[in-house]
MARLO-266729 format. One record per atom (N, C-alpha, C): chain; atom name; x, y, z negated. Coordinates in steps of 0.02 Angstrom, whole numbers. Atoms other than C-alpha are relative to their C-alpha. Example, Ala and Ser with C-alpha at 12.3 -4.5 7.8 and 13.67 -1.06 7.14 Angstrom:
<sites>
 cadena atomo     c1     c2     c3
      A     N     45    -59      0
      A    CA    615   -225   -390
      A     C     45     60      0
      A     N    -42    -59      3
      A    CA    684    -53   -357
      A     C    -39     55    -37
</sites>
This chain:
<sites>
 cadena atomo     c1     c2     c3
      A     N     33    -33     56
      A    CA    -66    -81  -1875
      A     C     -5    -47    -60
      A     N     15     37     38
      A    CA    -97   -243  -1967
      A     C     80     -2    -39
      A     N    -82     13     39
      A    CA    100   -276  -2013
      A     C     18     70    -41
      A     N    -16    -77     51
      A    CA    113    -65  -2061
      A     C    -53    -20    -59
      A     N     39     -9     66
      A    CA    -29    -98  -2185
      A     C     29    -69    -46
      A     N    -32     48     30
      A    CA     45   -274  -2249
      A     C     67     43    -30
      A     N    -71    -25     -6
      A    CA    220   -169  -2243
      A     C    -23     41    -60
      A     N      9    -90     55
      A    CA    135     -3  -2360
      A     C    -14    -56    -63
      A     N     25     24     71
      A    CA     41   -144  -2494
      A     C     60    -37    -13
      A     N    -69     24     27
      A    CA    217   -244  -2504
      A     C     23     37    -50
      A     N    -21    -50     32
      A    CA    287    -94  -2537
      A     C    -23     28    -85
      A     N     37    -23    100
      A    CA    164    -30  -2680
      A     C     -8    -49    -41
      A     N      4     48     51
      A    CA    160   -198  -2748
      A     C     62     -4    -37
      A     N    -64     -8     65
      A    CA    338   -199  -2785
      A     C     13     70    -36
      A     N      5    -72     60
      A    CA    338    -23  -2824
      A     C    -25      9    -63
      A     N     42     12     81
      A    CA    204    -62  -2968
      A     C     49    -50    -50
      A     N    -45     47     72
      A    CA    308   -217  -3029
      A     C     54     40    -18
      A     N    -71    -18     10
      A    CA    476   -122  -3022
      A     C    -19     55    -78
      A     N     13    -61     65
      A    CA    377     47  -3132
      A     C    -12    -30    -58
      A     N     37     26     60
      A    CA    283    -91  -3239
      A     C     76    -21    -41
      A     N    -93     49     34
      A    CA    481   -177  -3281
      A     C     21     66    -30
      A     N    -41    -73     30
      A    CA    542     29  -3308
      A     C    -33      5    -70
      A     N     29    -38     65
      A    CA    401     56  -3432
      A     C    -11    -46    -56
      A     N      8     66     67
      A    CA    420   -119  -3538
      A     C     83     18    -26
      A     N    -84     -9     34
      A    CA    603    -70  -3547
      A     C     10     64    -58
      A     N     -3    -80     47
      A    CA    570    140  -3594
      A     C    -27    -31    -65
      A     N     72     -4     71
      A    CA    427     78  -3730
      A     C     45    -61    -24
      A     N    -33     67     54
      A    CA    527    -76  -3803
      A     C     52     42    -23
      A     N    -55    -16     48
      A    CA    669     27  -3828
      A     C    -27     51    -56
      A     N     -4    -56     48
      A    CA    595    173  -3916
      A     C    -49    -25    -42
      A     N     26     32     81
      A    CA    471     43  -4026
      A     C     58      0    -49
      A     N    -37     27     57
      A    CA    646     26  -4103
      A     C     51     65     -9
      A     N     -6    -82      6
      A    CA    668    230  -4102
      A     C     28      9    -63
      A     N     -6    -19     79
      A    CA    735    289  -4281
      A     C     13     65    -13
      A     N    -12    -79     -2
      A    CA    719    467  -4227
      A     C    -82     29    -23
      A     N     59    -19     42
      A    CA    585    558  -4325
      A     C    -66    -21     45
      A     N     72      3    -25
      A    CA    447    587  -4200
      A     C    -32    -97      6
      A     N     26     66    -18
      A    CA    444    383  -4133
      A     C     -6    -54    -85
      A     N    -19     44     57
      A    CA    510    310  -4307
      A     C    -63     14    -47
      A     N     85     25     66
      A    CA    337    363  -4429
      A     C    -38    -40     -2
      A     N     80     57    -30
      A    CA    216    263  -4319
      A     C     59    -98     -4
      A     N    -45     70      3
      A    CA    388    111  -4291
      A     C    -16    -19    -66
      A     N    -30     26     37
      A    CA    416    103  -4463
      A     C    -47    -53    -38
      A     N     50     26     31
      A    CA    249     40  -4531
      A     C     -2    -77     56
      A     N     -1     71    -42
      A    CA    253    -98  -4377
      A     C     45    -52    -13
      A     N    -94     49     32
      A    CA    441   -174  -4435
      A     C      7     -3    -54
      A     N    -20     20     57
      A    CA    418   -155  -4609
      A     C    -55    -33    -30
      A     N     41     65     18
      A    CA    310   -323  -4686
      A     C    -15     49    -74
      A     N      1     -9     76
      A    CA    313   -255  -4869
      A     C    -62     28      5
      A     N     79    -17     32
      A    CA    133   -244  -4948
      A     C      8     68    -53
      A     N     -3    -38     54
      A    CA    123   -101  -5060
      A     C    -40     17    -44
      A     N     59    -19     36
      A    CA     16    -47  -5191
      A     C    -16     60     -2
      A     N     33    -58    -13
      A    CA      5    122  -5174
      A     C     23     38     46
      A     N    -25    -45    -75
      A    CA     22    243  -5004
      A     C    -28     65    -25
      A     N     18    -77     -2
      A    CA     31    429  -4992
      A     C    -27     10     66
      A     N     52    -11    -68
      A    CA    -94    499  -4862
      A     C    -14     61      0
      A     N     22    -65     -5
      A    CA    -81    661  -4776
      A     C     52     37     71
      A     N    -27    -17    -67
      A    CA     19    765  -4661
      A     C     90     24    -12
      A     N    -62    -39     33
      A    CA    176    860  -4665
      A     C     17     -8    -65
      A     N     10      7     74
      A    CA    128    888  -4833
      A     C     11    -12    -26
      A     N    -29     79     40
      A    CA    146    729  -4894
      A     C     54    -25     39
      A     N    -67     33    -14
      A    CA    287    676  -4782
      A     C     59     20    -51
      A     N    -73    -32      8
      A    CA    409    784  -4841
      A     C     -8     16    -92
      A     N     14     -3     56
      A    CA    331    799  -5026
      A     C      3    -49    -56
      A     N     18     55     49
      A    CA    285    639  -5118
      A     C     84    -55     20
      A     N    -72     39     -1
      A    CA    465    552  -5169
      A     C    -32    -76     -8
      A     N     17     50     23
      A    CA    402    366  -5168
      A     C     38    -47    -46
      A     N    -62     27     37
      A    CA    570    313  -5253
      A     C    -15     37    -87
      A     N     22    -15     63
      A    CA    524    429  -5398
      A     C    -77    -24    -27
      A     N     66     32     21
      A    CA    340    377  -5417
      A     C     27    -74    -18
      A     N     -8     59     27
      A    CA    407    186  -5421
      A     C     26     16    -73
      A     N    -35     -1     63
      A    CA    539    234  -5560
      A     C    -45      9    -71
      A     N     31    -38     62
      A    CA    399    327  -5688
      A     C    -38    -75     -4
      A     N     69     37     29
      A    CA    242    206  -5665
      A     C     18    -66     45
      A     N    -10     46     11
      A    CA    337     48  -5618
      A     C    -45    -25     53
      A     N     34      9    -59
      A    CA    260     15  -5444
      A     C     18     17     47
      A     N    -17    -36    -69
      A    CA    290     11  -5265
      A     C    -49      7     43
      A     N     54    -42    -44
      A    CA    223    133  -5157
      A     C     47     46     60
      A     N    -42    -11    -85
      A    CA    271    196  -4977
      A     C    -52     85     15
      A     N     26    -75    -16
      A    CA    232    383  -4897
      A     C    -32      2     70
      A     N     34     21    -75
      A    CA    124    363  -4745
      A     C     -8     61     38
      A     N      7    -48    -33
      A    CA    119    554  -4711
      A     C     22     17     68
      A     N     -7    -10    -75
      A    CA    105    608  -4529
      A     C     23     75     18
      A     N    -24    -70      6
      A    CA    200    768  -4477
      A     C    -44     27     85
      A     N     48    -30    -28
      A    CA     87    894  -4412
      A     C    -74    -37     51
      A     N     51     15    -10
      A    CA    -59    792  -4405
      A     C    -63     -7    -33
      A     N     48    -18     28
      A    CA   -238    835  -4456
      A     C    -47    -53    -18
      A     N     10     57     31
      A    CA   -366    714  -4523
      A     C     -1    -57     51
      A     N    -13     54    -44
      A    CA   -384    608  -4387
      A     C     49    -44     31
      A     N    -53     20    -19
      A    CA   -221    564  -4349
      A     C     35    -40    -75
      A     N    -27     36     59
      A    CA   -194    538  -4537
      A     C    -44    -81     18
      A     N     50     59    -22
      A    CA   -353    399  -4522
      A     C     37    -32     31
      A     N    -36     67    -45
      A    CA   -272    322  -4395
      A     C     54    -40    -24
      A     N    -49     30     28
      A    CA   -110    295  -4464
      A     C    -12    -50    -68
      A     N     15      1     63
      A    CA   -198    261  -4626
      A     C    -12    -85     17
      A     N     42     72    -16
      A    CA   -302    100  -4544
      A     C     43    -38     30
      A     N    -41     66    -24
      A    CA   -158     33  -4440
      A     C     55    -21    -52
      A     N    -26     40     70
      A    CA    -60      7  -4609
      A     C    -20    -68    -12
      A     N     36     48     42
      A    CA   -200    -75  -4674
      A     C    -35    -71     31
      A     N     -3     77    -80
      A    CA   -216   -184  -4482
      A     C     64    -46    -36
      A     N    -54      7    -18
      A    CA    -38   -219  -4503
      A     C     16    -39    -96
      A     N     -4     10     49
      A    CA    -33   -248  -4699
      A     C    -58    -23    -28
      A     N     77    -19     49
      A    CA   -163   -278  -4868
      A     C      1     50    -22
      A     N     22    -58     43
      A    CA   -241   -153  -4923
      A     C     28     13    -57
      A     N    -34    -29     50
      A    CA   -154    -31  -5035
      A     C    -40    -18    -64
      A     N     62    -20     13
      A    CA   -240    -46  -5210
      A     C     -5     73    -26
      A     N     -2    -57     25
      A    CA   -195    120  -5242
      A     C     13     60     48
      A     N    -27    -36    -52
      A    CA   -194    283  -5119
      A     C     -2     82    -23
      A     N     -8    -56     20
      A    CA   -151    455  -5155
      A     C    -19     41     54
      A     N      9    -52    -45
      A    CA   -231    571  -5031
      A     C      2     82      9
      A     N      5    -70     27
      A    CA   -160    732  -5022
      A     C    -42     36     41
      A     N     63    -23    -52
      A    CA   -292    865  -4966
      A     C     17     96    -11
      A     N    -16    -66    -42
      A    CA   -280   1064  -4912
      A     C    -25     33     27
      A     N     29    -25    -55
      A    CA   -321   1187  -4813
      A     C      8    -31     76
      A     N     -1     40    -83
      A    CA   -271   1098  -4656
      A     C    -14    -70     14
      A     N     26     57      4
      A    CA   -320    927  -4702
      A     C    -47    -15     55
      A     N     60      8    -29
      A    CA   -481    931  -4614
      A     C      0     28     83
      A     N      2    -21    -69
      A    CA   -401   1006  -4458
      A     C     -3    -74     61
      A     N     -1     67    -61
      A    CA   -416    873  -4292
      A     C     64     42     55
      A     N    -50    -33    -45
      A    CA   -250    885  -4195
      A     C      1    -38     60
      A     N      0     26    -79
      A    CA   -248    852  -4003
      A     C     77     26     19
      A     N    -57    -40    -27
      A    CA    -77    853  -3916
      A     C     61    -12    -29
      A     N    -79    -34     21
      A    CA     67    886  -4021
      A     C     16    -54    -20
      A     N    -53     48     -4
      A    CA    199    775  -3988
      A     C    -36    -75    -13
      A     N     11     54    -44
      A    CA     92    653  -3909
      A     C     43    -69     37
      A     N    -43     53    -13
      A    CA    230    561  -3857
      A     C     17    -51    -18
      A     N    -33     62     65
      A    CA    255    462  -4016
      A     C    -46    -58     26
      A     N     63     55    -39
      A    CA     99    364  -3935
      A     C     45    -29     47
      A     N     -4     32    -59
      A    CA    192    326  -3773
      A     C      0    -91     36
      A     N     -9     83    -10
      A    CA    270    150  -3798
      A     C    -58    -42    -19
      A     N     51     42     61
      A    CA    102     80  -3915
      A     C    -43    -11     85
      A     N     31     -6    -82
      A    CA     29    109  -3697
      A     C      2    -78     16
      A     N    -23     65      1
      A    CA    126    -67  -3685
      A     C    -13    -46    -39
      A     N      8     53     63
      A    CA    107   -145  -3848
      A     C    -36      6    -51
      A     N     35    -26     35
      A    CA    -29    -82  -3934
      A     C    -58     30     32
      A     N     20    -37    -48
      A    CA   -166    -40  -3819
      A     C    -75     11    -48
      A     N     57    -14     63
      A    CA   -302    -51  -3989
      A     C     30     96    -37
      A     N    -50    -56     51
      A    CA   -183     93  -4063
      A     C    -47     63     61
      A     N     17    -40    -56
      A    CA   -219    186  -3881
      A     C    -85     34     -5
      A     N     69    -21     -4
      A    CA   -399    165  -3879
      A     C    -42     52    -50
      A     N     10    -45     89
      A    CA   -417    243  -4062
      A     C     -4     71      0
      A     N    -32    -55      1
      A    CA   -304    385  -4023
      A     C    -19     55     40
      A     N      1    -47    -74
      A    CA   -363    435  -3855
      A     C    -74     35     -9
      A     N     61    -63      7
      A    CA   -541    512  -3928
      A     C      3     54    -12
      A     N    -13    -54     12
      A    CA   -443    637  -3980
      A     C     53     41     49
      A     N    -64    -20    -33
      A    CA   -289    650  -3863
      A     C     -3     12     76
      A     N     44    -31    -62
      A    CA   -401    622  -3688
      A     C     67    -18     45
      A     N    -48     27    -36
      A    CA   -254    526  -3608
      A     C    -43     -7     72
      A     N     27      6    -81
      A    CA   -272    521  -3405
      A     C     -3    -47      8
      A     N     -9     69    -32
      A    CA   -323    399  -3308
      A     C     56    -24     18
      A     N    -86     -5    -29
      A    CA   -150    408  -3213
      A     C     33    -31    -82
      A     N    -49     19     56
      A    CA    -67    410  -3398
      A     C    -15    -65    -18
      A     N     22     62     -2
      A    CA   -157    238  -3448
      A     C      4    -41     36
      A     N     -9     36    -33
      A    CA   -149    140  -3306
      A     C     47     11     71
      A     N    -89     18    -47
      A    CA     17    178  -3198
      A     C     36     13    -14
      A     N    -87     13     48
      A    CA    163    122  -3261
      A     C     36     68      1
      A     N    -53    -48      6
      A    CA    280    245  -3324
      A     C    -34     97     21
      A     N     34    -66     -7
      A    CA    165    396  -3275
      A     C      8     47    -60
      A     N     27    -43     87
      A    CA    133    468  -3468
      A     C    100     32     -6
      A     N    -46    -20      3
      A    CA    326    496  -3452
      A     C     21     55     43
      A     N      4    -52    -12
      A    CA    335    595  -3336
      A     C     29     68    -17
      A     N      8    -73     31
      A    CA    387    787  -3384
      A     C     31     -2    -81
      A     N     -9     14     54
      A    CA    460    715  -3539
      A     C     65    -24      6
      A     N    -76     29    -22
      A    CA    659    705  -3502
      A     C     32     10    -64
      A     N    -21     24     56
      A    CA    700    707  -3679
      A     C    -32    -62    -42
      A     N     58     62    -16
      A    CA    570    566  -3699
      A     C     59    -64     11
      A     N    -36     28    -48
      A    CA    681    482  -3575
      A     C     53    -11    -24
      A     N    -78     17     16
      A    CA    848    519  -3638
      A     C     -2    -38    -73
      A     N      3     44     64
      A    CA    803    443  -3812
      A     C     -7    -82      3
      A     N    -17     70    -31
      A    CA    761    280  -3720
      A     C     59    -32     32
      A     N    -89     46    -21
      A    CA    925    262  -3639
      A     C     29      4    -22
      A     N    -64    -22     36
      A    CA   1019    354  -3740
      A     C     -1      5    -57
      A     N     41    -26     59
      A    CA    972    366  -3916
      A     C     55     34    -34
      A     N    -49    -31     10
      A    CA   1078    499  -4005
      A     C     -4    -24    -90
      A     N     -5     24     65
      A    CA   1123    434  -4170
      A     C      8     58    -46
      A     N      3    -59     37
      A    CA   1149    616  -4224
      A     C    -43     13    -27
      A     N     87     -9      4
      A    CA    964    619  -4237
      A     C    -36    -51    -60
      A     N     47     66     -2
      A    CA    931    472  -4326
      A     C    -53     30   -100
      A     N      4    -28     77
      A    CA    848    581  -4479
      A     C    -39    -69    -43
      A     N     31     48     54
      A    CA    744    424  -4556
      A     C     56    -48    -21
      A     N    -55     65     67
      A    CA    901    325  -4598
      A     C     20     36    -42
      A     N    -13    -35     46
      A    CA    903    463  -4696
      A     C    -58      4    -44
      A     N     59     -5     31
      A    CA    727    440  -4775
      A     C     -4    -66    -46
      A     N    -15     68     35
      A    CA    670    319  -4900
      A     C    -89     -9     16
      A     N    105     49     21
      A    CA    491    224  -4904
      A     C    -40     34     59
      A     N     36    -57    -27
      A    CA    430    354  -4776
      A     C     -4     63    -10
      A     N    -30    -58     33
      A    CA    472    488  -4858
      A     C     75     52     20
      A     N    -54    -44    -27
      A    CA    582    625  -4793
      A     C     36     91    -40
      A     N     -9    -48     20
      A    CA    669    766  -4895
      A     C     35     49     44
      A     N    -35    -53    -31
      A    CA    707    926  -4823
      A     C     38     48    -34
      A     N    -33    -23     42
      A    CA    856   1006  -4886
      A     C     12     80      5
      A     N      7    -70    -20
      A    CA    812   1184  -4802
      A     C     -8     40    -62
      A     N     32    -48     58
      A    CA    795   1349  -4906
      A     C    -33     39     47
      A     N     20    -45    -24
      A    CA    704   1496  -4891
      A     C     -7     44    -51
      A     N      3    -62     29
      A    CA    678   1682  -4956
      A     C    -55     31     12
      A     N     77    -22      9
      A    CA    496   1696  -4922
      A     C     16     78     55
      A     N     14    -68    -30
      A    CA    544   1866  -4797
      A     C    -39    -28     62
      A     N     53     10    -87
      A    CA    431   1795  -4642
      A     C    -73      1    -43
      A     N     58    -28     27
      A    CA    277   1818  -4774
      A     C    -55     58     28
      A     N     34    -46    -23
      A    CA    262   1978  -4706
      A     C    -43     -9     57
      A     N     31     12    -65
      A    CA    203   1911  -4540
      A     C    -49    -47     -2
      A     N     61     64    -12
      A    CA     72   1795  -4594
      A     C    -52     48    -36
      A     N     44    -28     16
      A    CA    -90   1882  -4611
      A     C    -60    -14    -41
      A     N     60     27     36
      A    CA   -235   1778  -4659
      A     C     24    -97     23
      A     N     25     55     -3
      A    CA   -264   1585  -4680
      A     C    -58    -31    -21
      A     N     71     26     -3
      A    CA   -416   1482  -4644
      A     C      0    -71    -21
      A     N     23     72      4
      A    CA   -488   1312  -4696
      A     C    -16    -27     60
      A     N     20     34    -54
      A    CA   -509   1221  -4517
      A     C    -36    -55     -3
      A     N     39     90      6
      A    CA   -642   1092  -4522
      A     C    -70      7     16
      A     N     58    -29      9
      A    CA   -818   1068  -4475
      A     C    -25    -66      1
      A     N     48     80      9
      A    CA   -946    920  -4450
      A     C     38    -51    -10
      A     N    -30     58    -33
      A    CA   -852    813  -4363
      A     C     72    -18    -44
      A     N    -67     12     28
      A    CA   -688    817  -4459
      A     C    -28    -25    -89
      A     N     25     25     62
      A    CA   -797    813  -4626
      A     C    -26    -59    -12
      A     N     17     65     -3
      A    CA   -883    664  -4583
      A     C     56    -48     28
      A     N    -69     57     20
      A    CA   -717    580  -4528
      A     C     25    -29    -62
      A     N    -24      8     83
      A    CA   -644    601  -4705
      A     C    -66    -60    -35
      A     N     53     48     62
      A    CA   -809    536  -4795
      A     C     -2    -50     39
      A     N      2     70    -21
      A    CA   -821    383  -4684
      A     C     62    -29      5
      A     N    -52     18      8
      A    CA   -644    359  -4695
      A     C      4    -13    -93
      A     N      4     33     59
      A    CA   -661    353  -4896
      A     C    -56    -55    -16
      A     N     37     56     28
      A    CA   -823    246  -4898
      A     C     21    -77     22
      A     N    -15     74     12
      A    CA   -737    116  -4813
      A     C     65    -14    -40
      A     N    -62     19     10
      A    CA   -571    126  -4901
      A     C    -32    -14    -73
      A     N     19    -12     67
      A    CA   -666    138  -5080
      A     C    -28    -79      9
      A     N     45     57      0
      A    CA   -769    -16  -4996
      A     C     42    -63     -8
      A     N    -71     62      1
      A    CA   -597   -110  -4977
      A     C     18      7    -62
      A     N     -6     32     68
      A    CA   -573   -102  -5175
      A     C     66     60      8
      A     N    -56    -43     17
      A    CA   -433     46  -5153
      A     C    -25     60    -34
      A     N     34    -60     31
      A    CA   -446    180  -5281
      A     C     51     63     12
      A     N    -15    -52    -28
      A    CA   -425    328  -5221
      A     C     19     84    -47
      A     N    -11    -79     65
      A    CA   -342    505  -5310
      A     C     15     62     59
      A     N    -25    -46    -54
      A    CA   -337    671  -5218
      A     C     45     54    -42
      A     N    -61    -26     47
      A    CA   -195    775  -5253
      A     C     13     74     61
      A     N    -24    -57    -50
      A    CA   -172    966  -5195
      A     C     77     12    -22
      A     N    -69    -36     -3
      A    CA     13    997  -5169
      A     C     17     75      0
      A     N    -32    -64     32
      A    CA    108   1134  -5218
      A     C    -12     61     70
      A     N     -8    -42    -42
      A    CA     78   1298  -5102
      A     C     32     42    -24
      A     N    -45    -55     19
      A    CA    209   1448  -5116
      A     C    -88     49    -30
      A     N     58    -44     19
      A    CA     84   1570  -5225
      A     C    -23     39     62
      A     N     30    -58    -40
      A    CA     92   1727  -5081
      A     C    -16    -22     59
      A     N     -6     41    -13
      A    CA     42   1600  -4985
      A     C    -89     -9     13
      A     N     46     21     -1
      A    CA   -116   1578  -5069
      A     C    -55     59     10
      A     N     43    -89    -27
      A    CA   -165   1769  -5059
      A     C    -20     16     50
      A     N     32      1    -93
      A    CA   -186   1748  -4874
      A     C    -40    -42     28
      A     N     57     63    -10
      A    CA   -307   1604  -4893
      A     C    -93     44    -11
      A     N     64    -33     -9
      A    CA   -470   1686  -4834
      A     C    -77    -49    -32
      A     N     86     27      0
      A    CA   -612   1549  -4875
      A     C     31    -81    -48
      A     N    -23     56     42
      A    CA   -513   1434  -5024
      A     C    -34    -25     -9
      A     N     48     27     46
      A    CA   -641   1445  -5152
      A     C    -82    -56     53
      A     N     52     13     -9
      A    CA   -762   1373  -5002
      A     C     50    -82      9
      A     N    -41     67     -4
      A    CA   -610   1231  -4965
      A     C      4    -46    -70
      A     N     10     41     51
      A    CA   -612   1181  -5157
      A     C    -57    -19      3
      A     N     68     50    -10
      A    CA   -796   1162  -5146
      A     C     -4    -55     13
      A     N     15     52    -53
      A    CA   -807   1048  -5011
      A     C     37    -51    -33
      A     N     -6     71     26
      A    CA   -676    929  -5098
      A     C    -27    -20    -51
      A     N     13      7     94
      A    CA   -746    941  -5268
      A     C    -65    -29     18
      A     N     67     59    -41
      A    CA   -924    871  -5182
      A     C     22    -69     22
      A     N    -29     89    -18
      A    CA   -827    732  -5108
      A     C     23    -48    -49
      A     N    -26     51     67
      A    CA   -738    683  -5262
      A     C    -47    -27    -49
      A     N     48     25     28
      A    CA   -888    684  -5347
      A     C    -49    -62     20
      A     N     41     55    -37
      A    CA   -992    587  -5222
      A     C     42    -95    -26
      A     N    -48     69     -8
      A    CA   -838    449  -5220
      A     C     32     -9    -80
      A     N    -33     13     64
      A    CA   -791    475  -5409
      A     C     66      3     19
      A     N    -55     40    -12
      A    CA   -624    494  -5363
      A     C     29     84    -53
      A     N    -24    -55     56
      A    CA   -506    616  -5479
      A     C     49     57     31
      A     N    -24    -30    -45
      A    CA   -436    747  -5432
      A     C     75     44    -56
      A     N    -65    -31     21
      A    CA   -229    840  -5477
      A     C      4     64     40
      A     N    -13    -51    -53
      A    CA   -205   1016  -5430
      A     C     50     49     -9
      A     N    -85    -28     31
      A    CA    -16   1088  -5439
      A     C    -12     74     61
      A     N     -6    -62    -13
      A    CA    -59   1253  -5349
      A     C     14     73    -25
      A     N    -40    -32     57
      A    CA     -2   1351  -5500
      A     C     24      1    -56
      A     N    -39     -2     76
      A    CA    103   1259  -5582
      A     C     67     65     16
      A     N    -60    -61     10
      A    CA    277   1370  -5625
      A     C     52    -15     59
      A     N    -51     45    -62
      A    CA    370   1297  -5448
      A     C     -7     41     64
      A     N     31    -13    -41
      A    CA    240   1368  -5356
      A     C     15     91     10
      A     N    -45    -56     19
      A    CA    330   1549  -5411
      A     C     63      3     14
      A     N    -88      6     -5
      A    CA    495   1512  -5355
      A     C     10    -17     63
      A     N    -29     14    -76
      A    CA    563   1518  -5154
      A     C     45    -44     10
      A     N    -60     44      8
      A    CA    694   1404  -5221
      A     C      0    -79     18
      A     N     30     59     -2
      A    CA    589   1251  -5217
      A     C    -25     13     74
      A     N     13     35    -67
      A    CA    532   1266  -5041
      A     C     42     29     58
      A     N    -28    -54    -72
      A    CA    579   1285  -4865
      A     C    -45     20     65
      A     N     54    -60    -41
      A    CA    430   1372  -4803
      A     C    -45     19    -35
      A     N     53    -27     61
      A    CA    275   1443  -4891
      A     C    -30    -48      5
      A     N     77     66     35
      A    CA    160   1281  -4878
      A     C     39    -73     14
      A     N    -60     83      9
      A    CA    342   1134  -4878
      A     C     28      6    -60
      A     N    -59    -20     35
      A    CA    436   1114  -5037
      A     C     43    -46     32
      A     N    -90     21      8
      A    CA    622   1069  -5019
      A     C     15    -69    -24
      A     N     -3     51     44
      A    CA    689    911  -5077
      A     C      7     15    -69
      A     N      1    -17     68
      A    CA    729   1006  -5242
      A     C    -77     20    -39
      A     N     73    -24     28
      A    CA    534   1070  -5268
      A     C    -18    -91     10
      A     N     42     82      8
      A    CA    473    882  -5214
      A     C     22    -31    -38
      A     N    -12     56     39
      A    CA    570    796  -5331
      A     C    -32     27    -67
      A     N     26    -15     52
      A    CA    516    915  -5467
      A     C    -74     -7      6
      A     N     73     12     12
      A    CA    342    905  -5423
      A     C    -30    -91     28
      A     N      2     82     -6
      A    CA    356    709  -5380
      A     C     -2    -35    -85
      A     N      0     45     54
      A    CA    411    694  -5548
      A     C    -66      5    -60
      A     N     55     -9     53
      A    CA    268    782  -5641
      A     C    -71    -26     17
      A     N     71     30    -11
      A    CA    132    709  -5539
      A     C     14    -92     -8
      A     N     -7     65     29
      A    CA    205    540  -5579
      A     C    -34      6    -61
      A     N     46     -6     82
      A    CA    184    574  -5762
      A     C    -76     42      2
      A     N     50    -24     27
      A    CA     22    671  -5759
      A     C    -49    -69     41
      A     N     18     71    -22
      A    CA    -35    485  -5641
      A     C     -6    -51    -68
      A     N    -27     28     60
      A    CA     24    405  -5782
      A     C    -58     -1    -61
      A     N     59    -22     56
      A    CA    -82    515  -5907
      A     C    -60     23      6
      A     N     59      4     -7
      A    CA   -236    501  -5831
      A     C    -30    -52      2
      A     N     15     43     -7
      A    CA   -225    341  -5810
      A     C    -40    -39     49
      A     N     26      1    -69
      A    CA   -252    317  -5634
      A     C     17    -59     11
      A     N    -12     78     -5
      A    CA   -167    130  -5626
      A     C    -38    -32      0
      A     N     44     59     43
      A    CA   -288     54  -5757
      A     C    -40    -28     37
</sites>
C-alpha cells in the first residue's frame, strides 16, 4: 500500500510539473499573440513608449479614434487603449495597467455612452489566460469581475481547457489573422459597410449602469485627475436611427454632465454632426468605418485644438 501511494504522488508530481511546463509554453507563446483578442492587452506590455495622450473606452474607441491623425493636427503622441466589447471595468483595468507599465498620460480622452457604464463578465475571457503565468496582479484585479475557478487559478493548464482555438493559436498561430499588424497605435480601422437594413430588428436601447459601475468611473477619475492627467469626455458618433431607440438618453447625458461638472472636465458631443446621417460612414449603427473615423478623427482633432484642451 505504502509503494501504490508513493507510486500515485510520483505520478501527480510529475503530472503537475509536466502541465505547469505545457502552460509556461501555451501563455509565453500567446504573450507574443498579434491576433486581435490576445494582442490589445500584449501590446501595451511590449511597447515602452510614454505617451501623452490615450483614448479610453471600448469598441468605440478602438475602432474610432485614429491616433495617427490626432498626432498629425495637434502635434502630439497619443496611443488608443480601447478595449473591444468591454464595459467600464475592464476599460479601468486596462486604463491602470498602462499607467503600471508606463507614466502617466498627461492627457486622456475618455470616450463615454450608453454602454460605458456597463460591467462585462466573460466575453472572451481568454485574452486573460497567459497574464495566469505572468501577471498574477493583472489576475487578481480582473477576477472581481470574471470569478475565475479555483481549478482555473491554480492547476496548470486547466483555464484552457474547452478552448481548442485558444490552443491552436498557441501552436499554431495563423498569420491570416494577424489583424493588429494591421493597426496603428492601438487603433484598428474597420473597413466594413453597411445599409442600416438590420435597424428594423433593434427595438429599444438602454443606458446599463447602476451604483457600482457609477462609482467605478468617479473613483477611477479622482485618481487619474489626482495623477495630474486632464481629462476630456468625448461622445462618439452614433448612426442617428440609432438614437431613436435610446429609451433613457436624456437620463445618460445627465449623469455625465454631473460628473464633468464635479471633475471640471469638458465635454465634445458628435452625435449630430452631418456623418451621423449617412450609413456610409459606418459598419453598424453604434461603429463607424475607417472612412467615418477618419472623418470624425479629423474634426475632433481640430475642435481639441479649439478648445484648447492641450494648454
Amino acid at each position: 500500500m505504502k509503494k501504490f501511494l508513493v507510486r500515485v504522488t510520483l505520478f501527480l508530481f510529475a503530472a503537475f510539473i509536466c502541465a505547469t511546463l505545457l502552460d509556461v509554453f501555451l501563455s509565453s507563446h500567446l504573450l507574443k499573440n498579434k491576433n486581435r483578442i490576445f494582442a490589445s492587452l500584449n501590446q501595451i506590455y511590449t511597447d515602452s513608449t510614454d505617451y501623452d495622450l490615450v483614448i479610453n473606452g471600448s469598441s468605440r474607441a478602438w475602432v474610432q479614434y485614429d491616433p495617427i491623425i490626432i498626432d498629425s493636427i495637434l502635434a502630439i503622441n497619443s496611443y488608443n487603449l480601447g478595449f473591444n466589447g468591454s464595459g467600464i471595468n475592464r476599460q479601468i483595468v486596462k486604463y491602470n495597467k498602462y499607467c503600471e507599465l508606463h507614466e502617466n498620460p498627461k492627457y486622456l480622452i475618455q470616450n463615454i455612452d450608453l454602454w460605458t457604464m456597463g460591467i462585462t463578465r466573460g466575453y472572451e475571457r481568454e485574452q486573460f489566460f497567459p497574464y495566469f503565468i505572468y501577471d498574477r496582479n493583472l489576475i487578481k484585479v480582473i477576477d472581481k469581475y470574471e470569478n475565475f475557478s479555483l481549478a482555473e487559478k491554480y492547476i496548470p493548464c486547466y483555464r484552457y481547457l474547452g478552448y481548442k482555438d485558444v490552443l491552436l493559436e498557441a501552436l499554431f498561430e495563423d498569420n491570416r489573422k494577424h489583424w493588429f499588424e494591421f493597426s496603428t497605435k492601438g487603433y484598428w480601422g474597420n473597413n466594413g459597410v453597411w445599409n442600416g437594413d438590420d435597424l428594423a430588428k433593434l427595438d429599444s436601447v438602454s443606458c446599463s449602469c447602476d451604483t457600482t459601475s457609477v462609482r467605478l468611473f468617479v473613483d477611477f477619475l479622482e485618481q487619474t485627475t489626482s495623477n495630474g492627467t486632464k481629462v476630456l469626455f468625448v461622445y462618439a458618433p452614433v448612426y442617428h436611427e440609432v438614437r431613436t431607440k435610446m429609451i433613457n438618453e436624456h437620463q445618460m447625458y445627465k449623469m455625465y454632465d454631473t460628473i464633468a461638472v464635479r471633475f471640471n472636465i469638458p465635454i465634445l458631443d458628435y452625435n449630430d454632426i452631418p456623418l451621423c446621417y449617412d450609413t456610409t460612414y459606418f459598419y453598424n449603427g453604434t461603429h463607424l468605418n475607417r472612412i467615418g473615423a477618419e472623418s470624425f478623427t479629423i474634426q475632433l482633432a481640430h475642435d481639441i485644438d479649439s478648445i484648447g484642451f492641450l494648454k
